[in-house]
C-alpha positions as a Markdown table, in Angstrom:
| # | Residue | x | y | z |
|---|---|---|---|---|
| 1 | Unk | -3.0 | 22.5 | -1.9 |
| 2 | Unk | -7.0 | 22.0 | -1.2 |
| 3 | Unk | -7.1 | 24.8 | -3.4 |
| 4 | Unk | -5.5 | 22.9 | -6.6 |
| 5 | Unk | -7.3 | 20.0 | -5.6 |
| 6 | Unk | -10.6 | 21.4 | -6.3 |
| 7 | Unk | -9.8 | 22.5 | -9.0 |
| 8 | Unk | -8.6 | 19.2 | -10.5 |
| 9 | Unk | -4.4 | 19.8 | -10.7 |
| 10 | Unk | -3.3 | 17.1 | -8.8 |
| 11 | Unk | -0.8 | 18.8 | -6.1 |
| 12 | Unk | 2.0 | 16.8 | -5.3 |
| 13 | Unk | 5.1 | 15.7 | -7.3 |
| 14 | Unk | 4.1 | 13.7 | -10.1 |
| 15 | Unk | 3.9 | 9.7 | -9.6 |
| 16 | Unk | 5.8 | 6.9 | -11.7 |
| 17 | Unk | 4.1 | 8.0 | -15.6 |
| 18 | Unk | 3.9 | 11.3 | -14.9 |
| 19 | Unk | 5.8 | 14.7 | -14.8 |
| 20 | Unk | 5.6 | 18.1 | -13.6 |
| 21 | Unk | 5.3 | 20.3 | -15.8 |
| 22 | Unk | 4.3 | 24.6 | -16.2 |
| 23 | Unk | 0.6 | 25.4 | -16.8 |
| 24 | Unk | -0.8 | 27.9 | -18.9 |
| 25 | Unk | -2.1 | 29.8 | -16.0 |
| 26 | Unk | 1.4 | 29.6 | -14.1 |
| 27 | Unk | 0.3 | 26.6 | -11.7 |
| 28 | Unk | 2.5 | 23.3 | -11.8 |
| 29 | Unk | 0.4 | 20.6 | -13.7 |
| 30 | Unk | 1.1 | 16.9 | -15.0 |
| 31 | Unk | 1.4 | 15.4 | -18.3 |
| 32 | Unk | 2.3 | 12.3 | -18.9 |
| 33 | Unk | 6.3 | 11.4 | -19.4 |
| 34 | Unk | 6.4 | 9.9 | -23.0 |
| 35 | Unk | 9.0 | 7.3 | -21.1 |
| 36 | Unk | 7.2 | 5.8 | -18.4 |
| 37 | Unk | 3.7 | 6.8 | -19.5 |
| 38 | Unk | 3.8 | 3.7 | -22.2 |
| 39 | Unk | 4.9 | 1.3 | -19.1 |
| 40 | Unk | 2.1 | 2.5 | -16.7 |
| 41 | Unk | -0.2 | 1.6 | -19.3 |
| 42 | Unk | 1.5 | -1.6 | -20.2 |
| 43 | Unk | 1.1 | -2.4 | -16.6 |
| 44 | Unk | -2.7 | -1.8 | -16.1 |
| 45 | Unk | -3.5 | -4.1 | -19.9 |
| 46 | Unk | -1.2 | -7.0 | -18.7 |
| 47 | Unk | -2.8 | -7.2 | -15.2 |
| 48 | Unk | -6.4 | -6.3 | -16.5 |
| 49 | Unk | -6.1 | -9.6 | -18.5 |
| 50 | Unk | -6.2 | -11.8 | -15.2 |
| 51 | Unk | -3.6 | -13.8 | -16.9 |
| 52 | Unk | -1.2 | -12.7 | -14.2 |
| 53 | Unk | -0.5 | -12.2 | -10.5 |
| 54 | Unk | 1.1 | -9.3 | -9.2 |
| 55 | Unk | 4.4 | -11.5 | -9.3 |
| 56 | Unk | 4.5 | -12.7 | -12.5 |
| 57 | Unk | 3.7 | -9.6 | -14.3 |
| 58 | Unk | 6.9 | -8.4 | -12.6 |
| 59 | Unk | 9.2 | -11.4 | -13.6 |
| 60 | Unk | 7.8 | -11.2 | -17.1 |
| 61 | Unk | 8.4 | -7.3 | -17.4 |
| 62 | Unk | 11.9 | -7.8 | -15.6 |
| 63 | Unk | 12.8 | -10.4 | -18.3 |
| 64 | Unk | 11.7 | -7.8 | -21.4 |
| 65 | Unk | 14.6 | -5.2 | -19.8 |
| 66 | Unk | 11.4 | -2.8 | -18.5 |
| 67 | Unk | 12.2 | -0.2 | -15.4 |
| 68 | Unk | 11.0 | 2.7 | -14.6 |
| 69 | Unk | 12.9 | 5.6 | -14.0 |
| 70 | Unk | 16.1 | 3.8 | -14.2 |
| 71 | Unk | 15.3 | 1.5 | -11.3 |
| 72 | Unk | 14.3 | -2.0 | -11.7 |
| 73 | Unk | 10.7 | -3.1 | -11.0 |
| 74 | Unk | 9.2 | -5.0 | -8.0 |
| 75 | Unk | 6.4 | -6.4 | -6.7 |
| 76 | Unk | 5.4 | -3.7 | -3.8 |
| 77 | Unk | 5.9 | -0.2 | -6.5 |
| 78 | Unk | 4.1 | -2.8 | -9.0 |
| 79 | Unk | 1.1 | -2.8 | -6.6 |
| 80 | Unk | 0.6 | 0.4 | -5.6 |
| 81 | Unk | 0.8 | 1.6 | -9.0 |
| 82 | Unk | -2.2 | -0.2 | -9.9 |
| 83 | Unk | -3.9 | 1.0 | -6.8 |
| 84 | Unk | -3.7 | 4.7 | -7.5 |
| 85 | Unk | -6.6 | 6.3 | -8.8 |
| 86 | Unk | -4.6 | 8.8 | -10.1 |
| 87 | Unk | -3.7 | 6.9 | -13.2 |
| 88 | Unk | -7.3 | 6.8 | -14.2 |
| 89 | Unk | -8.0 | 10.6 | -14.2 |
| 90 | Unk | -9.1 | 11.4 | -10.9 |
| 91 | Unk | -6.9 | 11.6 | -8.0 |
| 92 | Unk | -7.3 | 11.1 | -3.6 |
| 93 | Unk | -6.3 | 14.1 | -2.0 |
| 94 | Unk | -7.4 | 14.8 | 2.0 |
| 95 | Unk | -9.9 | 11.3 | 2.2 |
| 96 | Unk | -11.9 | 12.8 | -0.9 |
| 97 | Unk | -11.7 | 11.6 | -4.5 |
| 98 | Unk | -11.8 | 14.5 | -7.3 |
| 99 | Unk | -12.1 | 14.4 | -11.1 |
| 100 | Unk | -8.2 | 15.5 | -12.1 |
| 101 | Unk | -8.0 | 17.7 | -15.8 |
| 102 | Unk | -4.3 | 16.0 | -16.1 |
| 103 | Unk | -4.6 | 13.3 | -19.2 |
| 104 | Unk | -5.3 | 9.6 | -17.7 |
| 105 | Unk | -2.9 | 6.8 | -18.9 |
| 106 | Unk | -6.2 | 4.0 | -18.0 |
| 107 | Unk | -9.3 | 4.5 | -18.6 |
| 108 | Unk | -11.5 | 4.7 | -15.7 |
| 109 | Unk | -13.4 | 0.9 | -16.7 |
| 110 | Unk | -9.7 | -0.5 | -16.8 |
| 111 | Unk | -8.9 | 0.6 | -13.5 |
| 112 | Unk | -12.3 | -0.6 | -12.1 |
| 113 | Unk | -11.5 | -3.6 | -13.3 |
| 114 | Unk | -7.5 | -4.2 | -12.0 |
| 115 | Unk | -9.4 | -2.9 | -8.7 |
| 116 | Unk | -11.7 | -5.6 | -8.7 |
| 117 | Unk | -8.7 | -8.3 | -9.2 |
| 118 | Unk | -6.6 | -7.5 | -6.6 |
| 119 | Unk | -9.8 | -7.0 | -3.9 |
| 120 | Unk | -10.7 | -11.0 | -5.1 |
| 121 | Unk | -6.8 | -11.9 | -4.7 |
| 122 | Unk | -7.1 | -10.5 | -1.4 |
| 123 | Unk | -10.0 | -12.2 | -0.4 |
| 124 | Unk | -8.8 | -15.6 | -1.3 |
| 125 | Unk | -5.3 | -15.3 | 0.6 |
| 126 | Unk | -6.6 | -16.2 | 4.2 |
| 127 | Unk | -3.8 | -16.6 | 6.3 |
| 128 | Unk | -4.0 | -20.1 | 7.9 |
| 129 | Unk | -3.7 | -19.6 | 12.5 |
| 130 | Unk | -1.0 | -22.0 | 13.7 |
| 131 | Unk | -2.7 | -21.7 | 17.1 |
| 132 | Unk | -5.2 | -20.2 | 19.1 |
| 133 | Unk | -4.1 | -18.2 | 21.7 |
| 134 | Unk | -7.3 | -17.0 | 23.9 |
| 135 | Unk | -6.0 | -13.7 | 24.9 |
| 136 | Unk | -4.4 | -12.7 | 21.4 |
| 137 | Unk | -6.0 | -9.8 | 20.4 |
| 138 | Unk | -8.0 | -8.4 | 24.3 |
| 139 | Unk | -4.8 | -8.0 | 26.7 |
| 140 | Unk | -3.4 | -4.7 | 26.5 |
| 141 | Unk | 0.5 | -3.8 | 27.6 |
| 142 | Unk | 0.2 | -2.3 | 30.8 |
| 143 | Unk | 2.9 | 0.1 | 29.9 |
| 144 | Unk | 2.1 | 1.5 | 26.3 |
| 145 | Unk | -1.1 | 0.3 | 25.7 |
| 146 | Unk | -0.1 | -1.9 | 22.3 |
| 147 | Unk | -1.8 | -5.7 | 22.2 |
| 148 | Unk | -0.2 | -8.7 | 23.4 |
| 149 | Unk | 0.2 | -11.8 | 21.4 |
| 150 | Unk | 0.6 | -15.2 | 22.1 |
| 151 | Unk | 3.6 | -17.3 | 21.2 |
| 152 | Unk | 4.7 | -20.8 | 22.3 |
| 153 | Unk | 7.9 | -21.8 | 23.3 |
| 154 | Unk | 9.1 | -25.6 | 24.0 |
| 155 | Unk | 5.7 | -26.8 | 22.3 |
| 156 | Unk | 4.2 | -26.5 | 26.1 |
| 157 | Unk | 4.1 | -22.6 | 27.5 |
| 158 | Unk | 2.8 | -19.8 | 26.3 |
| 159 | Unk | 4.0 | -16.7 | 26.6 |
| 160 | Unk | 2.2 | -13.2 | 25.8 |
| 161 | Unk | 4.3 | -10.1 | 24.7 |
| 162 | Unk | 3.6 | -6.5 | 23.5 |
| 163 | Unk | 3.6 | -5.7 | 19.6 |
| 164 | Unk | 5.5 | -3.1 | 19.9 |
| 165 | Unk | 8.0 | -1.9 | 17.4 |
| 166 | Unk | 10.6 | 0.9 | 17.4 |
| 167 | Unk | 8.9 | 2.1 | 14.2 |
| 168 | Unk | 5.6 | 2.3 | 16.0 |
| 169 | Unk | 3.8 | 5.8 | 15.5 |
| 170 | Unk | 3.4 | 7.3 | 18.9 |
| 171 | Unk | 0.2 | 7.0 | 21.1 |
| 172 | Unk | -1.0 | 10.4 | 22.1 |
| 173 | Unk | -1.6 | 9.3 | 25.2 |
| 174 | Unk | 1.4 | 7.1 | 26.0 |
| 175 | Unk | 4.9 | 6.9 | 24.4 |
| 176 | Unk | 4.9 | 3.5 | 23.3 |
| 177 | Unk | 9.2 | 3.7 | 22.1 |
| 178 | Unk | 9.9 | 3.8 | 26.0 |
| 179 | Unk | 8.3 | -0.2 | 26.6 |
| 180 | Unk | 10.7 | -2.4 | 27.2 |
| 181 | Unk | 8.6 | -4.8 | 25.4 |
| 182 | Unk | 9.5 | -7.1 | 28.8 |
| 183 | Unk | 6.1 | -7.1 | 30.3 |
| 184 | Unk | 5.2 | -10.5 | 29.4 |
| 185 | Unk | 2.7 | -12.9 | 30.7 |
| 186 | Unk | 3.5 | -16.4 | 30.6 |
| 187 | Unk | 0.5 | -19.5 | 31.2 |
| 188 | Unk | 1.1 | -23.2 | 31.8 |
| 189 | Unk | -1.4 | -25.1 | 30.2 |
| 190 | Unk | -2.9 | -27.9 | 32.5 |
């Protein structure tokens, strides 16, 4: 896989725009799919505009019939689409960017500049803290190791409980799918 990568044949299964297709030298390459290819692009000239957020673009392309690969369009498969490199030419493979010899739907200026959109979008969407919760953040769960985090409960106590999820990917160190998720701490406030 490093191996194709190097060479610039993106190896995985082709994304959303793409195909996979036989090389000349018996090696699996991608071309792009003459009926999503058209969308991807579509998708990178709409948003490159500014004229639209993430959501609207969707709602307008949903309204004009347009999915891709049969399923309908929304906003999450809208956003990383316009987040992968690969689109432009070059590809992420193993924390390293190389220069891909697959045709690019974008050119690489037009993906620079969708990057540069959503990194401003996300910038301005700071999330507004309810409260402040002093130990959010520094106390640890005693029995997995996950944070605790503060939440109120009758407007007057506050109680402290591990983050833990189910879905969680396991510590090395400790199992953090065998917390009860019970070790709380609880403070009056004075």
């Amino acid at each position: 896989m490093l191996e194709k990568a190097r060479t610039g044949i993106y190896p995985s299964c082709a994304p959303v725009g793409y195909r996979n297709t036989d090389g000349p030298n018996g090696k699996r390459i991608i071309v792009p799919d003459p009926d999503t290819a058209p969308i991807i692009t579509k998708l990178f000239d709409e948003f490159r505009m500014g004229e639209h957020s993430i959501d609207s673009l969707v709602n307008k392309l949903r309204g004009e019939g347009v999915t891709l690969r049969g399923q309908k369009l929304y906003k999450s498969t809208v956003h990383q689409i316009l987040r992968k490199r690969l689109y432009s030419g070059d590809f992420d493979w193993g924390g390293k960017t190389y220069s891909g010899c697959h045709e690019s739907l974008v050119t690489r200026e037009s993906w620079q500049r969708v990057q540069e959109l959503l990194d401003a979008r996300a910038e301005n969407k700071t999330r507004k803290v309810k409260h402040h919760f002093a130990f959010t953040g520094i106390v640890r769960c005693g029995h997995c190791g996950c944070l605790m985090v503060g939440e109120l409960k009758k407007n007057r106590y506050v109680y402290y409980h591990c983050t833990v999820t189910s879905e969680s990917v396991l510590n090395p160190i400790r199992d953090r799918r065998s917390c009860s998720r019970r070790s709380r701490v609880s403070f009056r406030p004075w």
